[in-house]
C-alpha positions in Angstrom: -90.7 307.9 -54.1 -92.6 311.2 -53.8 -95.3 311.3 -50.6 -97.2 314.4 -51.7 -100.9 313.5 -52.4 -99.9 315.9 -56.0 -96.9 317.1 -57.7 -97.1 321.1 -56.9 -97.4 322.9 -60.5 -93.9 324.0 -59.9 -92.7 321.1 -60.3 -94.3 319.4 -63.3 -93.4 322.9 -65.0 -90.0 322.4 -63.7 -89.4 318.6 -65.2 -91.1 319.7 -68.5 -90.9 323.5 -69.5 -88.0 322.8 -72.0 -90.9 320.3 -73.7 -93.3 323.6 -73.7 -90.9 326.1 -75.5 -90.1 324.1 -78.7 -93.3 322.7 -79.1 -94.7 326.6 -78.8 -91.7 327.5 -81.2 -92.8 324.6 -83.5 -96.4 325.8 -83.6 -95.1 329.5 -84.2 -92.7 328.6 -86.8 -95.9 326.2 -88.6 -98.0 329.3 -88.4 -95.2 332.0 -89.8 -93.9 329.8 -93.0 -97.5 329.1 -93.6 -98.9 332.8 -93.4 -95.3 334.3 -94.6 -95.3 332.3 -97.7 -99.2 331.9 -98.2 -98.5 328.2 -98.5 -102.4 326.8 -98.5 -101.7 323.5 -98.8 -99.5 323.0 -95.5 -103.4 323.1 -93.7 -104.4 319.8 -93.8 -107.5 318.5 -92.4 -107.9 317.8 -88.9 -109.7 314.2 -89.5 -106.1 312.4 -90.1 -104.4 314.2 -87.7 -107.1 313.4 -84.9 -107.1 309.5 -85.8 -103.4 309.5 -85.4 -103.7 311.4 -82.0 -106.4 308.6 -81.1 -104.5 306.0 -82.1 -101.2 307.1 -80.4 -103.0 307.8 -77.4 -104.3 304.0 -77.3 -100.8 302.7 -77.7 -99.5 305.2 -74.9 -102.1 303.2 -72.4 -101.0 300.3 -72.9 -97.3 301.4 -72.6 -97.8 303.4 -69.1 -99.9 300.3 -68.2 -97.1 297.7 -69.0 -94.6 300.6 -67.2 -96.8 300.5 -64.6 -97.0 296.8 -63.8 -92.9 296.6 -63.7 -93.2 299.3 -61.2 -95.9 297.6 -59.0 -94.3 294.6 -58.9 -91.6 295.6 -57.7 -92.8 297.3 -54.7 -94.8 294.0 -54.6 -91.1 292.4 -54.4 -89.8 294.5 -51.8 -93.0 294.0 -49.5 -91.9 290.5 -49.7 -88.2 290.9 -48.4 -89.9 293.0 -46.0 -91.8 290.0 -44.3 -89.4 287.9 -45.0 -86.4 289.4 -43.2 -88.6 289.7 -40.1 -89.2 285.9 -40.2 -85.8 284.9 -40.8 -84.9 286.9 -37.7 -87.8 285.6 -35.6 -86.2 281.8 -36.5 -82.9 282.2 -36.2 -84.3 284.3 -32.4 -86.1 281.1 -31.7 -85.0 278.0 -33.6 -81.4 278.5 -32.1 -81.1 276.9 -28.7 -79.0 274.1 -26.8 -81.9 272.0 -26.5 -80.2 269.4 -29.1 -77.3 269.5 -28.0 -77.5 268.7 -24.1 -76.0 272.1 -23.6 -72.9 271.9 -25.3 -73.2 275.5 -26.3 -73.7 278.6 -23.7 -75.6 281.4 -24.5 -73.1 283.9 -25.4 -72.3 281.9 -28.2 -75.9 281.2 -29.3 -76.6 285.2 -28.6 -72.9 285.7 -31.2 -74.4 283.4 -33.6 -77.8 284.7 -33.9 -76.0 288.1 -34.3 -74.1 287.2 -36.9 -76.9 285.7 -39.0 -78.9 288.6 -38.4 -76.4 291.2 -38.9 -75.4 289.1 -42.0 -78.8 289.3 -43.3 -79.1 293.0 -43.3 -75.3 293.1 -45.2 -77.2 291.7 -48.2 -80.2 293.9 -47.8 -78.1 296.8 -48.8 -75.7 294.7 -51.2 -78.8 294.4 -53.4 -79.9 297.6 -53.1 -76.4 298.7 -54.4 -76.6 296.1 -57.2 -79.6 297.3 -58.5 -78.7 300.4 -58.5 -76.1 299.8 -61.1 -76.8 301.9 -64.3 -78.2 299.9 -67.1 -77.8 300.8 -70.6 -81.3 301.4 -71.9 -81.7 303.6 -68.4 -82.0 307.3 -68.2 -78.9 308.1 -66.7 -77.4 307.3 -70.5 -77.4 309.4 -73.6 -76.6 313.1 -74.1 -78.9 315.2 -73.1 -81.8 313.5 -71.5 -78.7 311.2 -69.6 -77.2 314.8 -68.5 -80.0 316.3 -66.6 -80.8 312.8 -64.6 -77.4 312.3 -64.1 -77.7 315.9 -62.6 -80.7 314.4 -60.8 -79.3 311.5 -59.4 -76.2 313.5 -57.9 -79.1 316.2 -56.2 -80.6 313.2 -54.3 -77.3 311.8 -53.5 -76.6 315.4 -51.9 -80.4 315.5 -50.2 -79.6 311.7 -48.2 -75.9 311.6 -48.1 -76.5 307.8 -48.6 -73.8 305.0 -46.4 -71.6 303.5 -48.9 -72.5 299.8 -49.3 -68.3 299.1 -48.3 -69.2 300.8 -45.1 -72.5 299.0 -44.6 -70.8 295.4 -44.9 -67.8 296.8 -42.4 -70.4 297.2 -39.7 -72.5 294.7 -40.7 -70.3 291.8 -41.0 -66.9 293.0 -40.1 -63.9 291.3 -41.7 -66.2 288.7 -42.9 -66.7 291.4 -46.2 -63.5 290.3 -47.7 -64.6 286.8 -48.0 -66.9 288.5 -50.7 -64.0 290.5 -53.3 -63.9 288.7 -56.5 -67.5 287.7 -56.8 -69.6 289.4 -58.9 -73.0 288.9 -57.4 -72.0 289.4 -53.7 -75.8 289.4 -52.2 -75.9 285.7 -53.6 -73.0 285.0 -51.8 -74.5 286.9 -48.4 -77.5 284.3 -48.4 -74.9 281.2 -49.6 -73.0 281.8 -46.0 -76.3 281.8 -44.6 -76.7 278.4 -46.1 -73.4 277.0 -44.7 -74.1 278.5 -41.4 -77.1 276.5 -40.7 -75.1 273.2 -41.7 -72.9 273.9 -38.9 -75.3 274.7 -37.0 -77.3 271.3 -37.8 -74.1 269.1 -37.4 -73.4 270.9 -34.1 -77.6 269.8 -32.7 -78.2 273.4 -32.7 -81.0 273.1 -34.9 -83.0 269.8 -35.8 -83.6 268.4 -39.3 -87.1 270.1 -39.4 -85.7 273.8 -38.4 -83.3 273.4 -40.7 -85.1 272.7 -43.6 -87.2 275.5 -42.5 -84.7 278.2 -42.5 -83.1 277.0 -45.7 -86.6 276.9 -47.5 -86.5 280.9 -46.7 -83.3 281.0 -47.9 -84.2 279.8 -50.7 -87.6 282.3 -50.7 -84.7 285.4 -50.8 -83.5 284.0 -53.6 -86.7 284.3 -55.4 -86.6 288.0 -54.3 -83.7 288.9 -55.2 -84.0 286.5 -59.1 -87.5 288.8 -59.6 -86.0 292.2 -58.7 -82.7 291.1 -61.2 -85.2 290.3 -63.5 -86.8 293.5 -63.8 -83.3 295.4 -63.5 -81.6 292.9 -66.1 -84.6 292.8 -68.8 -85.7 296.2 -69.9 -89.1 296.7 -71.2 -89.0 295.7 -74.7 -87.3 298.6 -77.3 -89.4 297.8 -79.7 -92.7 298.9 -77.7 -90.6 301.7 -76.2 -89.1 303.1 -79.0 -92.1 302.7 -81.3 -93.9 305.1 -79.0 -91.6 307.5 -79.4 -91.5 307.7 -83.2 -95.4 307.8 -83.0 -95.8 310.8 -80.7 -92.7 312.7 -83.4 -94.9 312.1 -86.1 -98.1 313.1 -84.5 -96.6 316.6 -83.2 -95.1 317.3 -86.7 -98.6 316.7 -88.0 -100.3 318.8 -85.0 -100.4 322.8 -86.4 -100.6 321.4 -89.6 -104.5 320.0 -88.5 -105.2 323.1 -86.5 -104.2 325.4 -89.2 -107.4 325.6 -91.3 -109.1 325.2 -88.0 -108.0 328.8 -86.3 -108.1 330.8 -89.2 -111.8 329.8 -90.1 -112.7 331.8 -86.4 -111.4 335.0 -87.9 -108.5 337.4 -89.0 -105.3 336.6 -87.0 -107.2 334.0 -84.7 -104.9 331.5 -86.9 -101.7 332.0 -84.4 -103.7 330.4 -81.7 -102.2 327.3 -83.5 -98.8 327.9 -81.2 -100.4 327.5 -78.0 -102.5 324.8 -78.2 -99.8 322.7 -80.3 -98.1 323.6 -77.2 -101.0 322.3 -75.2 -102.0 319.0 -76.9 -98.3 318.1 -77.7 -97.5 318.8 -73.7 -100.0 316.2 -72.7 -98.9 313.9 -75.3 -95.2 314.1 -74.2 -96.1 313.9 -70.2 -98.0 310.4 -71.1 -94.7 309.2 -72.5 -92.7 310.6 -69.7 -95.0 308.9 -67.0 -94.8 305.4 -68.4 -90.7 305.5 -69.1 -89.7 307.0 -65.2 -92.0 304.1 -64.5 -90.6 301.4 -66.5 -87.2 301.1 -65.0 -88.0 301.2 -60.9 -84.4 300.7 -59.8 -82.6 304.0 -60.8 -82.2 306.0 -57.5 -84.5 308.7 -59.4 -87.3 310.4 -57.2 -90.3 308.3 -58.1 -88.2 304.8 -57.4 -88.9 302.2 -54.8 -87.3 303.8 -51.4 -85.5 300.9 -51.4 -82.8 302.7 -49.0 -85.8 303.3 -46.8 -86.7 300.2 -46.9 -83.8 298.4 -46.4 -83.0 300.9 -42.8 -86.7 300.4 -41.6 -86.2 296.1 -41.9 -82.2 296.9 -40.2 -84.3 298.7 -37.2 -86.9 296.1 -36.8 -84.3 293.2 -37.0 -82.1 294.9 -34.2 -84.5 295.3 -32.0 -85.6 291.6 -32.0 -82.6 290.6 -31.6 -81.7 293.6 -28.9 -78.9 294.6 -30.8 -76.8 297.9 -30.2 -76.0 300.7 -32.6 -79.4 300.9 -33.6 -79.3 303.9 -36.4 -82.4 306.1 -37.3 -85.1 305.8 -39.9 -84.5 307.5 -42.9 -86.8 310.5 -43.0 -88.4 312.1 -46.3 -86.6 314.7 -47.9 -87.9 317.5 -49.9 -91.3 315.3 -50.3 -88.8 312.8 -51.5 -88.6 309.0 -50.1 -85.4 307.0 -50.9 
């Protein structure tokens, strides 16, 4: 996630000057063939070209709107596992006592337990993360060249936050309790599934009463809504056929684009006609930066720079948990990074 109020021109020329230089080439090539070889006819009028542009910029809203949704909702998403983790911790802080069981427990094993189901909790805060994270096949870390230079991007960032390994999260989360999880494929199901079996021991030993107990499992059962809506939006890309569509549209429009602008220049004067390059250059710029806005925004779970900080996320509800539970080893919030949140 980037926290600047606005990207620095630096930057938006950085992520998009290769998209400047062929469209400029394009409208310098249109304008040489077409002078070079006196072809009239390649100036075609403006009106069809300009009802194209309008009509590609319509379908371009709705796209960046649609991208935008998937995006919101999962920060929506994560806001929820935010509240949620602090209220599992504040019941298993308070719902866990002896007063069931006539004291057949002490307190150092009530103070282990809620440990463990905090600690435990935090394990499968990061074990999602990591799952989400897991490329896709419609995402941009694939294909050749556009896969290349995100890939590149992705390894930058890594560099930047020099992220924990999810194996070494689960070691000091949950100790030799992780090996419980090899062979499963969806490990953070599995995290909350303990959780589950945990509070039946804990109900068959009177440490909890029917009513806390179907309390905690409903939240239980609240993370797995969380974690079904964020592998929802990681597992169901938005549809090809709008995304792809777009893209065809925009070709077709910046093939088209000199060609309108031709008979347009050179009616302002001798040799005015070769300010056709620059503002193809222009127009097709904004056109491309529309698309690029709404597909970053369409697949939030990529570990690029405008993401959800779900790493972020994930140490800031591991501090607040610890502390309620006056845990040790406490680590530090994860701090922005070159204006970049992860």
């Amino acid at each position: 996630m980037y926290i600047r109020k606005n990207f620095p021109i630096r930057e938006v020329l950085r992520f998009s000057w290769f998209h400047i230089v062929w469209l400029a080439l394009w409208g310098s090539l249109s304008v040489w063939v077409y002078q070079y070889f006196d072809l009239s006819w390649l100036a075609i009028p403006w009106l069809p070209v300009s009802l194209i542009g309008t009509a590609v910029a319509f379908y371009l809203g709705f796209k960046n709107n649609s991208s935008y949704d998937r995006l919101w909702e999962a920060r929506k998403i994560w806001g929820a596992i935010v509240n949620s983790s602090r209220s599992w911790t504040t019941m298993v802080k308070n719902f866990t006592s002896d007063q069931f069981n006539e004291g057949q427990i002490s307190e150092e094993e009530l103070t282990a337990l809620r440990t463990r189901l905090t600690r435990r909790h935090i394990a499968w805060l990061y074990t999602l993360r990591s799952q989400l994270l897991k490329p896709a096949p419609w995402e941009k870390i694939n294909g050749f060249l556009q896969g290349r230079i995100n890939r590149l991007r992705i390894k930058n960032i890594n560099k930047i936050f020099d992220f924990e390994d999810v194996e070494e999260t689960l070691e000091r989360t949950i100790g030799e309790e992780r090996k419980k999880l090899d062979g499963y494929q969806n490990r953070a199901a599995q995290l909350i599934d303990f959780q589950a079996q945990d509070l039946k021991m804990m109900r068959k030993k009177g440490i909890i009463d029917d009513f806390r107990h179907i309390e905690m499992q409903r939240l239980l059962t609240t993370l797995y809504d969380h974690q079904g809506r964020c592998e929802r939006i990681k597992g169901f890309p938005f549809p090809r056929q709008y995304g792809s569509i777009s893209f065809y549209f925009i070709g077709l429009f910046i093939i088209l684009l000199p060609f309108g602008m031709l008979g347009e220049f050179e009616t302002l004067g001798e040799g005015l006609v070769w300010l056709t390059a620059p503002f193809t250059a222009m127009v097709g710029w904004v056109f491309i930066m529309m698309e690029l806005v709404g597909d970053y925004s369409e697949n939030p779970f990529e570990n690029l720079s405008n993401d959800i900080p779900m790493y972020s996320m994930c140490r800031m509800i591991e501090i607040d948990l610890r502390q309620m539970i006056k845990d040790s080893d406490i680590p530090e919030p994860i701090v922005a990074r070159d204006q970049i949140m992860m």
